[in-house]
Structures are given as structure tokens and as C-alpha cells.
PQR file of N, CA, C, O and H, with PARSE charges and radii, in Angstrom:
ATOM      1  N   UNK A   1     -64.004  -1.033 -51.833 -0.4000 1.5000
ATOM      2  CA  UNK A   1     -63.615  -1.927 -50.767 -0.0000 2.0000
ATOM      3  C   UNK A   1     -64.854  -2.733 -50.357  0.5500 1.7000
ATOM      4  O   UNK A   1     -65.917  -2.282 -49.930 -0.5500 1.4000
ATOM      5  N   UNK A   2     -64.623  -3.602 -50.500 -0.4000 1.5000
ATOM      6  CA  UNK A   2     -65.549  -4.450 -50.049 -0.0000 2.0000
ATOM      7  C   UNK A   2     -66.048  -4.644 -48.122  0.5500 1.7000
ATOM      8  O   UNK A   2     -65.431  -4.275 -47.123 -0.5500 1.4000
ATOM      9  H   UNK A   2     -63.760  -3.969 -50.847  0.4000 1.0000
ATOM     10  N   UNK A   3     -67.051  -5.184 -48.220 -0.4000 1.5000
ATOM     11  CA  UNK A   3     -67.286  -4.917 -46.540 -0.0000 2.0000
ATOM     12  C   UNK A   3     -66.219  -6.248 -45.981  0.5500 1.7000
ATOM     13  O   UNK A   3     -65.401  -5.751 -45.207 -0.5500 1.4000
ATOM     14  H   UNK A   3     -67.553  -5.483 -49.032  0.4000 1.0000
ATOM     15  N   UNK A   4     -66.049  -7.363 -46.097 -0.4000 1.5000
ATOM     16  CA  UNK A   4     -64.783  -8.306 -45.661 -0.0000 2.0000
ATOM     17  C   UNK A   4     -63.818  -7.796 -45.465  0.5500 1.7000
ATOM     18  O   UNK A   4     -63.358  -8.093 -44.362 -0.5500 1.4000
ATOM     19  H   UNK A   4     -66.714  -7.766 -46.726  0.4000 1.0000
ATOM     20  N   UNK A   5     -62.788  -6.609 -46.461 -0.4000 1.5000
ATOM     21  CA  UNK A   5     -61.708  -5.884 -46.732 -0.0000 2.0000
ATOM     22  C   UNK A   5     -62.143  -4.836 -45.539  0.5500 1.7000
ATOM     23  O   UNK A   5     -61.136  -4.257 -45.133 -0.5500 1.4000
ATOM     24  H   UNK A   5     -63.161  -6.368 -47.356  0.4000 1.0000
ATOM     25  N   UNK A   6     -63.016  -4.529 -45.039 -0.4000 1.5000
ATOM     26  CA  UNK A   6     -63.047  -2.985 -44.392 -0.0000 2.0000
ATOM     27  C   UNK A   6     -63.488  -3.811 -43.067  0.5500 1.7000
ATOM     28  O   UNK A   6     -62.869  -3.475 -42.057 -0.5500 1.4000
ATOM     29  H   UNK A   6     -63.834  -4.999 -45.369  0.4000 1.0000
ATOM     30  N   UNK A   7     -64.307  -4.679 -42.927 -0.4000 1.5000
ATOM     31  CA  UNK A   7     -63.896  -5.156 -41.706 -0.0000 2.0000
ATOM     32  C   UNK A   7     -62.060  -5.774 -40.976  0.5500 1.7000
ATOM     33  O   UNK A   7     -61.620  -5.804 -39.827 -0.5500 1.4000
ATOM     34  H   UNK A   7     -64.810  -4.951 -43.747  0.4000 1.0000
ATOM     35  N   UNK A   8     -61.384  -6.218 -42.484 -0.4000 1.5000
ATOM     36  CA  UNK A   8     -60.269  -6.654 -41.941 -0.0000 2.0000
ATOM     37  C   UNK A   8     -59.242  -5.505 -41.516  0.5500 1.7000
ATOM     38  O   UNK A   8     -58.255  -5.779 -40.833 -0.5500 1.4000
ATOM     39  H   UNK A   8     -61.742  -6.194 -43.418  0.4000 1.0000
ATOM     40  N   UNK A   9     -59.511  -4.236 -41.943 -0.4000 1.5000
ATOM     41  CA  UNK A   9     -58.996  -3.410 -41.740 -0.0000 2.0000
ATOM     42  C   UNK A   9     -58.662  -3.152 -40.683  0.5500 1.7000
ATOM     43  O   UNK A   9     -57.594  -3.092 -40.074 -0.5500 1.4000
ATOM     44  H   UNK A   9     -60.313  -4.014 -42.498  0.4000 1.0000
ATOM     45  N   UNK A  10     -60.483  -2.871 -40.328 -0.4000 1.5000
ATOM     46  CA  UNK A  10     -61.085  -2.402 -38.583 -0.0000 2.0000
ATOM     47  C   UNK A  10     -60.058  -3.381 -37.727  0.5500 1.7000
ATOM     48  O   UNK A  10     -58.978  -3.099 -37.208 -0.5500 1.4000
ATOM     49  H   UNK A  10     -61.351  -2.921 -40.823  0.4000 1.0000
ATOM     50  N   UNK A  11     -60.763  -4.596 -37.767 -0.4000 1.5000
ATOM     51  CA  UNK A  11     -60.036  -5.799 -36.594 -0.0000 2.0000
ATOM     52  C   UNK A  11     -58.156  -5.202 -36.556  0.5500 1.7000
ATOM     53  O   UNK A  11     -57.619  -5.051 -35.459 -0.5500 1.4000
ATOM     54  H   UNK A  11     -61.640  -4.825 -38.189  0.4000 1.0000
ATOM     55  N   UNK A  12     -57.449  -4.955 -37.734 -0.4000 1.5000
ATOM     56  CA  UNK A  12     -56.236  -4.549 -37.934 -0.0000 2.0000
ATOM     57  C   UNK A  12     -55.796  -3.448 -36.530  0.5500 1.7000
ATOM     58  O   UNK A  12     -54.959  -3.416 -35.629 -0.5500 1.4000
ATOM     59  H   UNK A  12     -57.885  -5.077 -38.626  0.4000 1.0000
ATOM     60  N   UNK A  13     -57.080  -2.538 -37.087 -0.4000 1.5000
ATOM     61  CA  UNK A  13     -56.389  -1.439 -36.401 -0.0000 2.0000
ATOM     62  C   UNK A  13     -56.921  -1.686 -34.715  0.5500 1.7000
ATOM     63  O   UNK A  13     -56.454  -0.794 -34.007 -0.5500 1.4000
ATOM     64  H   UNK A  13     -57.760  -2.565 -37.820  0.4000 1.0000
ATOM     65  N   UNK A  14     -57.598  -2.470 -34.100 -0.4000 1.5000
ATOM     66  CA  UNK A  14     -58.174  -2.555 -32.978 -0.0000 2.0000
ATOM     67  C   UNK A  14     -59.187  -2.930 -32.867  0.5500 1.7000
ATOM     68  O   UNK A  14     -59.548  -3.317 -31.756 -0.5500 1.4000
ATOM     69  H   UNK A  14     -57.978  -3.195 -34.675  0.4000 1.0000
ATOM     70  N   UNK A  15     -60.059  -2.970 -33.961 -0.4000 1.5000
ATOM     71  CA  UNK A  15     -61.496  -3.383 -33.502 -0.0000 2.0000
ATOM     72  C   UNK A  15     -61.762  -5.129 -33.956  0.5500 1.7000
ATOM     73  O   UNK A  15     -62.136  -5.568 -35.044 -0.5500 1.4000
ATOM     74  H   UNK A  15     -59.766  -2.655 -34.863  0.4000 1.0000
ATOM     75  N   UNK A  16     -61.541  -5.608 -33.153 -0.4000 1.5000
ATOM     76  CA  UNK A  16     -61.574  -7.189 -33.360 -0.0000 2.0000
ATOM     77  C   UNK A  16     -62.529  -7.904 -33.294  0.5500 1.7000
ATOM     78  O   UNK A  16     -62.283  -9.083 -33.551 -0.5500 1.4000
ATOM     79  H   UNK A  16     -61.236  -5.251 -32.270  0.4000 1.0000
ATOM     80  N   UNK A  17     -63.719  -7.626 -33.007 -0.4000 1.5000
ATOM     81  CA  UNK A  17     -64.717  -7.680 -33.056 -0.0000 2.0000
ATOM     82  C   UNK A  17     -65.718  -7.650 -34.405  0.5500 1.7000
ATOM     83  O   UNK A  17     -66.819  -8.198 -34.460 -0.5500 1.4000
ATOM     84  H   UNK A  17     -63.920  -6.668 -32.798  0.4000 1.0000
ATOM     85  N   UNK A  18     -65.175  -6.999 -35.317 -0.4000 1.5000
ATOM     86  CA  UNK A  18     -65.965  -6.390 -36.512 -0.0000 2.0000
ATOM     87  C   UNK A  18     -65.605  -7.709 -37.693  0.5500 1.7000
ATOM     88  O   UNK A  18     -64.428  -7.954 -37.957 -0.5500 1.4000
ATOM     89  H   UNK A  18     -64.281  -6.554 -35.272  0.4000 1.0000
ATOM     90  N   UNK A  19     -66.332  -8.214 -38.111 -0.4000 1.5000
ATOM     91  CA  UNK A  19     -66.384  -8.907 -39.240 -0.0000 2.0000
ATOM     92  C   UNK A  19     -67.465  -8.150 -40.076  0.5500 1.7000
ATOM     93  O   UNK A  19     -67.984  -7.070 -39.794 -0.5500 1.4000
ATOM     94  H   UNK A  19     -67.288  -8.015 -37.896  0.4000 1.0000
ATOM     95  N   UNK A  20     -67.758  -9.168 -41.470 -0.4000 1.5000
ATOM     96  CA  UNK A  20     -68.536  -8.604 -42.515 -0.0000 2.0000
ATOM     97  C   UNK A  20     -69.980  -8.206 -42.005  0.5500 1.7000
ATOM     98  O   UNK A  20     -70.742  -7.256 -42.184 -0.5500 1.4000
ATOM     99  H   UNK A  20     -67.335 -10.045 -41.699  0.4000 1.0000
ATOM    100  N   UNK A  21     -69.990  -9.114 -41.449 -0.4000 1.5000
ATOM    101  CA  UNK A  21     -71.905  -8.684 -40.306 -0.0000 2.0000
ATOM    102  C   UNK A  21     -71.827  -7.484 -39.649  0.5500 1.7000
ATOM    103  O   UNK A  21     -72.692  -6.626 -39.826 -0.5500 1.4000
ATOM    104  H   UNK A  21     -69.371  -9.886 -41.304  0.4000 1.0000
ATOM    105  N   UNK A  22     -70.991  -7.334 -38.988 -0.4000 1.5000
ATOM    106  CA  UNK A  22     -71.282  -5.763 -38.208 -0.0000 2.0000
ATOM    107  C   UNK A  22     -70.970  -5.009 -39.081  0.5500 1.7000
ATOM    108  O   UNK A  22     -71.803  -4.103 -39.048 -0.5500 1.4000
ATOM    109  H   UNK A  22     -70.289  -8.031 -38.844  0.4000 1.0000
ATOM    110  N   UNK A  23     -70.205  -4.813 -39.922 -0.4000 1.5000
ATOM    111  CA  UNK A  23     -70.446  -3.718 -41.008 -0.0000 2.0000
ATOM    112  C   UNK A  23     -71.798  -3.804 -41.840  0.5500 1.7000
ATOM    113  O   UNK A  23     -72.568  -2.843 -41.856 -0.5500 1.4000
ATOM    114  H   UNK A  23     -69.529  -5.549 -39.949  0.4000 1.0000
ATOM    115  N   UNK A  24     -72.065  -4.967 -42.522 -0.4000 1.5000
ATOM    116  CA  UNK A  24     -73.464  -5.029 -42.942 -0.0000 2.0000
ATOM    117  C   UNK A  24     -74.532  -4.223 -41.495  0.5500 1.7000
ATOM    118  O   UNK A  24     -75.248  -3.332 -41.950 -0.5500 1.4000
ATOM    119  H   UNK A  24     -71.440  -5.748 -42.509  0.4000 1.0000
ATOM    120  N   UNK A  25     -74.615  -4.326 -40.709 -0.4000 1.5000
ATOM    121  CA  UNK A  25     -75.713  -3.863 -39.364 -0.0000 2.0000
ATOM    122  C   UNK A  25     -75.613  -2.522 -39.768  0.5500 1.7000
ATOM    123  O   UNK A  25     -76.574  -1.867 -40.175 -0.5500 1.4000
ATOM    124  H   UNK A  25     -74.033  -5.051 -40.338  0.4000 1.0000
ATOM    125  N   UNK A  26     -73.956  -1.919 -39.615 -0.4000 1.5000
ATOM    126  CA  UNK A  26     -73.970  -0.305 -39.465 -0.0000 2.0000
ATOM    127  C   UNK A  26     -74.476   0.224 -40.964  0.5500 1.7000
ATOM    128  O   UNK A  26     -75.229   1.144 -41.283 -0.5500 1.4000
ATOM    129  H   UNK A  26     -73.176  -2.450 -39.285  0.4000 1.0000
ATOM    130  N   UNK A  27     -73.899  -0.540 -41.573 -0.4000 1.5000
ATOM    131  CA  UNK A  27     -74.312   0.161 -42.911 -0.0000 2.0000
ATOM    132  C   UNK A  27     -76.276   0.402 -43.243  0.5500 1.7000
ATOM    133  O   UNK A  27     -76.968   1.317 -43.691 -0.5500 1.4000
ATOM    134  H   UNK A  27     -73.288  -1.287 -41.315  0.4000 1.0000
ATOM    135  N   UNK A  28     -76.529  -0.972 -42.728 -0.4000 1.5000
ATOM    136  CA  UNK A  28     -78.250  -0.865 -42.566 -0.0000 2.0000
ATOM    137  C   UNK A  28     -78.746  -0.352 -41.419  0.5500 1.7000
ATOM    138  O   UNK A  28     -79.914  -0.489 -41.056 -0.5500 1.4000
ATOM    139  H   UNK A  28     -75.967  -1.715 -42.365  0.4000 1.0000
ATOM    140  N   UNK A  29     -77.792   0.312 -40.760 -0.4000 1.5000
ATOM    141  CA  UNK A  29     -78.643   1.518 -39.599 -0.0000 2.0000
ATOM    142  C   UNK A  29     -79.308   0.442 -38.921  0.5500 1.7000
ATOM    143  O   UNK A  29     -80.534   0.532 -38.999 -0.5500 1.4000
ATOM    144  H   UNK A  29     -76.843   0.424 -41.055  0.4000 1.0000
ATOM    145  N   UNK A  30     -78.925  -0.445 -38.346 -0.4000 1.5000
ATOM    146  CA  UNK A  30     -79.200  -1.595 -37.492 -0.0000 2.0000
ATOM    147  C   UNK A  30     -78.302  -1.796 -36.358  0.5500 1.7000
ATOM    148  O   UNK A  30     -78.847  -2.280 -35.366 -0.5500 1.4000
ATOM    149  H   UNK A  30     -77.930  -0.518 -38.283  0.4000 1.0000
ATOM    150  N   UNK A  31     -76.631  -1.451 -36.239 -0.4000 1.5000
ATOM    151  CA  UNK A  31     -76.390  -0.930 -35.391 -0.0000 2.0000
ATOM    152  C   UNK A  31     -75.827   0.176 -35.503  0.5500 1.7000
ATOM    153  O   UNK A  31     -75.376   0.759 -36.488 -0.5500 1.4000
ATOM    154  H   UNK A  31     -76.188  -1.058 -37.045  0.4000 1.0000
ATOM    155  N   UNK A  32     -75.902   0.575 -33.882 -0.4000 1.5000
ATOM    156  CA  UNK A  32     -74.771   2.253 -33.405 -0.0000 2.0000
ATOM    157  C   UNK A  32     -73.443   1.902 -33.341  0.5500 1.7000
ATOM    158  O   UNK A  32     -73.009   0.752 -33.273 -0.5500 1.4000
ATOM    159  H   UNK A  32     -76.269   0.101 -33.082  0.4000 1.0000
ATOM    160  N   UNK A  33     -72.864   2.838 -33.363 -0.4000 1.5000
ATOM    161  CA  UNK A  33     -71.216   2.712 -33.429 -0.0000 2.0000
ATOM    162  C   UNK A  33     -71.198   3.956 -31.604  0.5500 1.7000
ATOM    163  O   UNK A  33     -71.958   4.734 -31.028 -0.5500 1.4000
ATOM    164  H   UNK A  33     -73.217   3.772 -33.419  0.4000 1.0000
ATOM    165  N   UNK A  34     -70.018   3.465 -31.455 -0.4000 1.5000
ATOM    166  CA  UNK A  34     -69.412   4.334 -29.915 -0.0000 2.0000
ATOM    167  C   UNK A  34     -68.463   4.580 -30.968  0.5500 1.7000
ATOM    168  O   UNK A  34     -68.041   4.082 -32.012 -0.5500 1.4000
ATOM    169  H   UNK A  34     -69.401   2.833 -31.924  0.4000 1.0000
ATOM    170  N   UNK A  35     -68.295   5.769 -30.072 -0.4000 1.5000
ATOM    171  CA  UNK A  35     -67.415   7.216 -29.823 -0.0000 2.0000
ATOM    172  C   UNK A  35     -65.899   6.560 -30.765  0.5500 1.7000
ATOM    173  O   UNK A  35     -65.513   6.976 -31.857 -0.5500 1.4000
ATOM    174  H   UNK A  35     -68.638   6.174 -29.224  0.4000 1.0000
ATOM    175  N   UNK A  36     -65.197   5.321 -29.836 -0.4000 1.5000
ATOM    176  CA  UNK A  36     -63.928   4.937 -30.284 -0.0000 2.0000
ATOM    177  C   UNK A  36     -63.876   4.284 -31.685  0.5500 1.7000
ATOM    178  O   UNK A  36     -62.952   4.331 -32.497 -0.5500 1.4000
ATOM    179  H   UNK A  36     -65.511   4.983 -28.949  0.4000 1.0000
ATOM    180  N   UNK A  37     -65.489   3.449 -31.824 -0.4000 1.5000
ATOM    181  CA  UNK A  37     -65.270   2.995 -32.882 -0.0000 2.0000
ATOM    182  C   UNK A  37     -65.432   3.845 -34.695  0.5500 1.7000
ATOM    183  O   UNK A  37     -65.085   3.506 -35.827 -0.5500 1.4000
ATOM    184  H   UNK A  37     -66.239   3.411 -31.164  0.4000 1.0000
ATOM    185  N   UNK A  38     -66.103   4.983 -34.136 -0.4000 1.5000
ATOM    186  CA  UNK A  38     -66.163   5.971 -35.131 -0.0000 2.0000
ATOM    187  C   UNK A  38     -64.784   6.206 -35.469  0.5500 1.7000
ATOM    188  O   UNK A  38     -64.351   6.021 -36.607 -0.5500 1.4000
ATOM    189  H   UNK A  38     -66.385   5.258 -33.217  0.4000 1.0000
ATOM    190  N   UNK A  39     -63.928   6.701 -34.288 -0.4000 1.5000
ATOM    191  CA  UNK A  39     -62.638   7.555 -34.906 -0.0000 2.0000
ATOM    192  C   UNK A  39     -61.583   5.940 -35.555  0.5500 1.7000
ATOM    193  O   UNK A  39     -60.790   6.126 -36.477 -0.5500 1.4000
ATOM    194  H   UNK A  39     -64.279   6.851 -33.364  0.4000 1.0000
ATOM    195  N   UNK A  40     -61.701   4.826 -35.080 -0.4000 1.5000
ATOM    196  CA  UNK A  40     -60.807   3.913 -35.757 -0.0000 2.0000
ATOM    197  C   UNK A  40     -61.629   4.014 -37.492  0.5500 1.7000
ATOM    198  O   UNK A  40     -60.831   4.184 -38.414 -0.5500 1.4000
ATOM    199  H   UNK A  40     -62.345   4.674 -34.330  0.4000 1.0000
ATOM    200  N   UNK A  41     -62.851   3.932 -37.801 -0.4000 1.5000
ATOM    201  CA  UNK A  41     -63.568   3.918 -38.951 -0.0000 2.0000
ATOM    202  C   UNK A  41     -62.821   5.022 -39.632  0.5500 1.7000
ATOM    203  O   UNK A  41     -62.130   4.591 -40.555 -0.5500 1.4000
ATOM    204  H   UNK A  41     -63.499   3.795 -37.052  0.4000 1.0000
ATOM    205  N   UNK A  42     -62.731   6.678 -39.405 -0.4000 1.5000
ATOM    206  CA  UNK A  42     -62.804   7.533 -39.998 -0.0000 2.0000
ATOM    207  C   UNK A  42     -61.174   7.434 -40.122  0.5500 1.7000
ATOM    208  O   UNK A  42     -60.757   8.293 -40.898 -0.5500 1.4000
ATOM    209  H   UNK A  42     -63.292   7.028 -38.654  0.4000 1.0000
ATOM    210  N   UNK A  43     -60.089   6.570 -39.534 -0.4000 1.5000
ATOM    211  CA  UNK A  43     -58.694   6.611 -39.556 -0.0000 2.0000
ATOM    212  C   UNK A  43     -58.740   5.491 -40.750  0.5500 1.7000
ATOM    213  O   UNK A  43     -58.279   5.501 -41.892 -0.5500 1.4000
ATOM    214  H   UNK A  43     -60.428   5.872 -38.904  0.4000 1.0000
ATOM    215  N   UNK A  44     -59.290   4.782 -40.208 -0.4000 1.5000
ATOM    216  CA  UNK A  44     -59.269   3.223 -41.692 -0.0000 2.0000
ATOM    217  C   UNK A  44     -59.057   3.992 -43.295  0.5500 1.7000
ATOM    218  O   UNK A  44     -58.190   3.881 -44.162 -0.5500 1.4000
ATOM    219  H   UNK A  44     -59.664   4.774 -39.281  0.4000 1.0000
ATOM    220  N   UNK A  45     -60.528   4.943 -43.154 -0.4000 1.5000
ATOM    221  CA  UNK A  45     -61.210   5.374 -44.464 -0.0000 2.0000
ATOM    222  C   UNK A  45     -60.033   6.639 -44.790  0.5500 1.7000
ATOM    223  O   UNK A  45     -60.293   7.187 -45.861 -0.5500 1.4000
ATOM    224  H   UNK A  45     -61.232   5.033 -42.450  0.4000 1.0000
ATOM    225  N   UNK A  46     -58.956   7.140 -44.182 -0.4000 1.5000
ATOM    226  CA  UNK A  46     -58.174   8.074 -43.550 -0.0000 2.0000
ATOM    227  C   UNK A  46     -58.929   9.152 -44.535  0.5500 1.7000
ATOM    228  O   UNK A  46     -58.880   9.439 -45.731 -0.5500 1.4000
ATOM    229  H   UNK A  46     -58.745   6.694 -43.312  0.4000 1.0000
ATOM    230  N   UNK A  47     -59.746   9.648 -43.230 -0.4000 1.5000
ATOM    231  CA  UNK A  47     -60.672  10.693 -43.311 -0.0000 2.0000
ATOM    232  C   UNK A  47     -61.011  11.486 -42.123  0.5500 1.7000
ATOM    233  O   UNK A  47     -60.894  10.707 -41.177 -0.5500 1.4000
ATOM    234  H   UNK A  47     -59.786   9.415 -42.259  0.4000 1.0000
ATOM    235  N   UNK A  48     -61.410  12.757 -41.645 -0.4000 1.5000
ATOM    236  CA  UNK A  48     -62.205  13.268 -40.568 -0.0000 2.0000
ATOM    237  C   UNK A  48     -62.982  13.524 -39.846  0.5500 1.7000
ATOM    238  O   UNK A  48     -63.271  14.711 -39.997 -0.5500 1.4000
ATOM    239  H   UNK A  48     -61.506  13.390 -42.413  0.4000 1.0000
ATOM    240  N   UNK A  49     -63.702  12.947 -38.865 -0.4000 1.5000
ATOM    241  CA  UNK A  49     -65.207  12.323 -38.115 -0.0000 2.0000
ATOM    242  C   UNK A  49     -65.843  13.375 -38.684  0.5500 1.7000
ATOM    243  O   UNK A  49     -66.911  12.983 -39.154 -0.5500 1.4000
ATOM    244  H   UNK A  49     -63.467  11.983 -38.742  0.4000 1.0000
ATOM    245  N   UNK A  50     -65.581  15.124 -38.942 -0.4000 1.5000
ATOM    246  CA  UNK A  50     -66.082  15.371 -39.816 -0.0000 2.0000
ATOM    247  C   UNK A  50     -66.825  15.172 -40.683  0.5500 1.7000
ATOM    248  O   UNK A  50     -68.009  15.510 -40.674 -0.5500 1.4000
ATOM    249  H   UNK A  50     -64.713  15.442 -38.561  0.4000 1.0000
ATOM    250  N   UNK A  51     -66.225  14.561 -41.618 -0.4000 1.5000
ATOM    251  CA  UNK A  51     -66.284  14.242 -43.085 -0.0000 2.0000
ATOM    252  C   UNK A  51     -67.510  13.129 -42.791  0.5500 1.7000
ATOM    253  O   UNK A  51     -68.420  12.826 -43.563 -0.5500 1.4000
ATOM    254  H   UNK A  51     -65.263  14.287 -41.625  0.4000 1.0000
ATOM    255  N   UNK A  52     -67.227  12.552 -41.278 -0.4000 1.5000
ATOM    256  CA  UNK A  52     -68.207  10.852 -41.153 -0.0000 2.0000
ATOM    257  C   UNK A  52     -69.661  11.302 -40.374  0.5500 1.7000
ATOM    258  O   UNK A  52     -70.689  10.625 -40.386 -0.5500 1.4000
ATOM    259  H   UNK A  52     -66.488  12.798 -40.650  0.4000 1.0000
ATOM    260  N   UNK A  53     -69.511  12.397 -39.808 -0.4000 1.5000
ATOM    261  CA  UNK A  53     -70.968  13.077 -38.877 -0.0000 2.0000
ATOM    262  C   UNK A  53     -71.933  13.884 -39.897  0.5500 1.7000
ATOM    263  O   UNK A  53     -71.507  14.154 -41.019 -0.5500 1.4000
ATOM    264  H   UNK A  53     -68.676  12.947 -39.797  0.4000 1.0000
ATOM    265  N   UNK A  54     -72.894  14.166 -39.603 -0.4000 1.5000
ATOM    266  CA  UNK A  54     -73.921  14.980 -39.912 -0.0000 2.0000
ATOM    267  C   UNK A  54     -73.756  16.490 -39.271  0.5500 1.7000
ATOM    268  O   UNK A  54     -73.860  16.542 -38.046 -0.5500 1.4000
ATOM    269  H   UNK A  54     -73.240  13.946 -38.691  0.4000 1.0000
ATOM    270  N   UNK A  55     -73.594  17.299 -39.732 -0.4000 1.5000
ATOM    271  CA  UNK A  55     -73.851  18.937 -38.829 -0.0000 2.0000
ATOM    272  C   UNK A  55     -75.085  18.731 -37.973  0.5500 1.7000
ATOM    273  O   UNK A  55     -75.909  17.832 -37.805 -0.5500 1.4000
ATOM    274  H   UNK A  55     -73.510  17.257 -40.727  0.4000 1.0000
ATOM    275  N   UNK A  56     -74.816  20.190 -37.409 -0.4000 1.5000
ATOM    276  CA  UNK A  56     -76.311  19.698 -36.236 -0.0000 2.0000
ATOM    277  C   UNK A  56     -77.251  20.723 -36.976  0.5500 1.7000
ATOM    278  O   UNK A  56     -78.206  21.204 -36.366 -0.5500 1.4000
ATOM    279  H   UNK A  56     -74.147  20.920 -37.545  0.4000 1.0000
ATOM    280  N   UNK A  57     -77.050  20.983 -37.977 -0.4000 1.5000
ATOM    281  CA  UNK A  57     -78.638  21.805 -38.678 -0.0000 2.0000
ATOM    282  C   UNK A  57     -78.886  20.675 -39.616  0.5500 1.7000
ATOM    283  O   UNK A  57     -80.002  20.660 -40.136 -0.5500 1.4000
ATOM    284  H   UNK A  57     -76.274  20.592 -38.472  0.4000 1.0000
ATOM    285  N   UNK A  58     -78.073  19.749 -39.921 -0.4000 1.5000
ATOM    286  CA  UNK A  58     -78.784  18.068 -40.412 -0.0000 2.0000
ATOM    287  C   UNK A  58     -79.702  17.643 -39.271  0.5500 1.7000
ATOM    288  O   UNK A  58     -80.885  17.324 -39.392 -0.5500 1.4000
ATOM    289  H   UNK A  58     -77.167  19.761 -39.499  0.4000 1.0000
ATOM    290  N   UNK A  59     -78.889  17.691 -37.990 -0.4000 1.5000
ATOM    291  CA  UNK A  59     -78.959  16.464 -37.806 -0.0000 2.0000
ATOM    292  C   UNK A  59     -80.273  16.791 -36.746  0.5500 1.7000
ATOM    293  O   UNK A  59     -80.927  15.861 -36.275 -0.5500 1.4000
ATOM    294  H   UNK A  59     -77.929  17.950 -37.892  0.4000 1.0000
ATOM    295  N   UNK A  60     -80.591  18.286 -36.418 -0.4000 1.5000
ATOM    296  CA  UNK A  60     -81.475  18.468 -35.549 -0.0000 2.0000
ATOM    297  C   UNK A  60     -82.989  18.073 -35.787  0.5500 1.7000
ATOM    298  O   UNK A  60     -83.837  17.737 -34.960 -0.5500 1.4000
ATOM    299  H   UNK A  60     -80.060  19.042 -36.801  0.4000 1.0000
ATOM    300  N   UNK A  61     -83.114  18.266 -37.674 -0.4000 1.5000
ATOM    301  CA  UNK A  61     -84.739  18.004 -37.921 -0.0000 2.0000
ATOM    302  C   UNK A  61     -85.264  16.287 -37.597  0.5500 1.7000
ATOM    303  O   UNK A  61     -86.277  15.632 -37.352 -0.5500 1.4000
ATOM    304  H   UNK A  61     -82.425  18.539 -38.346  0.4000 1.0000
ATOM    305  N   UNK A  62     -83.790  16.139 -37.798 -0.4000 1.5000
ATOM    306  CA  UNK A  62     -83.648  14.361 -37.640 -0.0000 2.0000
ATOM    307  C   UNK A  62     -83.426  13.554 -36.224  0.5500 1.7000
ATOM    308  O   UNK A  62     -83.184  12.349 -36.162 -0.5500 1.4000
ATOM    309  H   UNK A  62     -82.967  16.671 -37.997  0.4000 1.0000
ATOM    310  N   UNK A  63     -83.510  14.149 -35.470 -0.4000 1.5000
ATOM    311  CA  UNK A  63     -83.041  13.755 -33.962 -0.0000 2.0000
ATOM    312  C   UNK A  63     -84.461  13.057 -33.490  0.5500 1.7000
ATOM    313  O   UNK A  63     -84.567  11.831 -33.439 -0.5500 1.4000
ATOM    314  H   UNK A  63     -83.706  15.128 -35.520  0.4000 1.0000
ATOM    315  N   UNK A  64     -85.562  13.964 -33.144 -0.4000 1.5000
ATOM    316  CA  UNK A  64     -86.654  13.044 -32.865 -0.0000 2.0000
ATOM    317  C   UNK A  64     -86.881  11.581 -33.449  0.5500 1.7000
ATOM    318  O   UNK A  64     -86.942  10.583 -32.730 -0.5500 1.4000
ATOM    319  H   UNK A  64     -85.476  14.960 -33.185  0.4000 1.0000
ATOM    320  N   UNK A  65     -86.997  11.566 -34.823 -0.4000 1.5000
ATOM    321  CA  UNK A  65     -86.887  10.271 -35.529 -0.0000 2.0000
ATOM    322  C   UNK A  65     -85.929   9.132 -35.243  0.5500 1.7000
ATOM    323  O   UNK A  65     -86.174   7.951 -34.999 -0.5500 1.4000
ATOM    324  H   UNK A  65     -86.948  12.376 -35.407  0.4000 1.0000
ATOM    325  N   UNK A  66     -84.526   9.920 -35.351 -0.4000 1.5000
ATOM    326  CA  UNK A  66     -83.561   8.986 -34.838 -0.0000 2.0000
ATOM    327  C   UNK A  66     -83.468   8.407 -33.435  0.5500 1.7000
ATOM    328  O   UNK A  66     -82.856   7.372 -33.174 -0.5500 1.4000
ATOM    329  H   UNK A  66     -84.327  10.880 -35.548  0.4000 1.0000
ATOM    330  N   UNK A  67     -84.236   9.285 -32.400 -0.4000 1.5000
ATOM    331  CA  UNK A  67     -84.228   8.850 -30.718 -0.0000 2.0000
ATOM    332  C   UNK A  67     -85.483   7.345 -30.788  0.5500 1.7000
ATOM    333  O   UNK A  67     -85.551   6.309 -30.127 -0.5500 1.4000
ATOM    334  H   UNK A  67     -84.734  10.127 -32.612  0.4000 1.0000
ATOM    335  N   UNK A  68     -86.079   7.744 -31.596 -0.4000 1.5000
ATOM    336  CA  UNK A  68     -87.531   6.931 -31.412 -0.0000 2.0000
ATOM    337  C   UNK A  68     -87.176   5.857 -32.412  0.5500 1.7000
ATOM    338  O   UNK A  68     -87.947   4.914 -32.595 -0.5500 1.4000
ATOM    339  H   UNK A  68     -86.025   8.586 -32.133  0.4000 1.0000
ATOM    340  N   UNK A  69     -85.781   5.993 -33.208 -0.4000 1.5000
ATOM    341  CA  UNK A  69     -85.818   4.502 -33.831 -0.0000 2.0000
ATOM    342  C   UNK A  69     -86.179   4.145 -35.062  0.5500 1.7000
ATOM    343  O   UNK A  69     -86.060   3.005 -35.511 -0.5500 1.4000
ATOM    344  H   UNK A  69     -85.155   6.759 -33.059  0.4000 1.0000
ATOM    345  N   UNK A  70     -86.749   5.350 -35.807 -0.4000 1.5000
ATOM    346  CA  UNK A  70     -87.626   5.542 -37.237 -0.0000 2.0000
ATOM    347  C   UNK A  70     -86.557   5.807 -38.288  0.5500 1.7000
ATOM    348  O   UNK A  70     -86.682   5.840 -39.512 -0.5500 1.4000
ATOM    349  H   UNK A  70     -86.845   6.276 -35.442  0.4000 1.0000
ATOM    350  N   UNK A  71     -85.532   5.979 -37.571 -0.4000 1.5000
ATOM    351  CA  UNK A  71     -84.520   6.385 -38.725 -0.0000 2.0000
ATOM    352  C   UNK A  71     -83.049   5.255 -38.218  0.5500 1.7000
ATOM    353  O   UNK A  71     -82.011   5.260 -38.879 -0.5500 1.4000
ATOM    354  H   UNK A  71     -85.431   5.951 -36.576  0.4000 1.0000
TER
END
């Protein structure tokens, strides 16, 4: 799927906002996603935020880095 196709998705299901640029951002960890826009993503991809999060024994060595922006 292309990022055009997965933004048209998003806008489909509610997020109207999302064109090919904001997916390009998230994908380059340039932007954050909120809470709502995760679970419309992980319904698009029909998958489980699960499947879309990090565990927290990932995600703990990585938290400093990620607060400060390095990641």
C-alpha cells in the first residue's frame, strides 16, 4: 500500500486530516500520533495496537532517548 492509498484510507475512516505528508512525518519519526489516531491506524491495517506498540521491556531501555528526542 502505498502511503497516498493509506492516507486515503485514514481520511475514510475519520482522520481527515492525514494526507501523504503526515504519513511520510510518522513513518520518519517526525511526528507523534494520539491515542485515537493509533487505534483508527491499527483498524485501517485491521490489526491490534498490540501488534502496533512496543512492550515495555522494549520500550523501557528506549524511553530516555525517546523523551529527549534522539529517537
Amino acid at each position: 500500500m502505498t502511503q497516498d492509498q493509506f492516507a486515503a484510507r485514514l481520511s475514510m475512516k475519520g482522520l481527515e486530516n492525514f494526507d501523504q505528508m503526515v504519513v511520510a512525518k510518522i513513518e520518519g519519526q517526525h511526528r507523534s500520533l494520539f491515542d485515537f489516531e493509533l487505534v483508527v491506524i491499527a483498524e485501517v491495517l485491521d490489526t491490534s495496537l498490540t501488534e502496533l506498540t512496543p512492550s515495555p521491556s522494549k520500550l523501557r531501555p528506549d524511553l530516555a532517548d525517546l523523551q529527549d528526542g534522539r529517537r
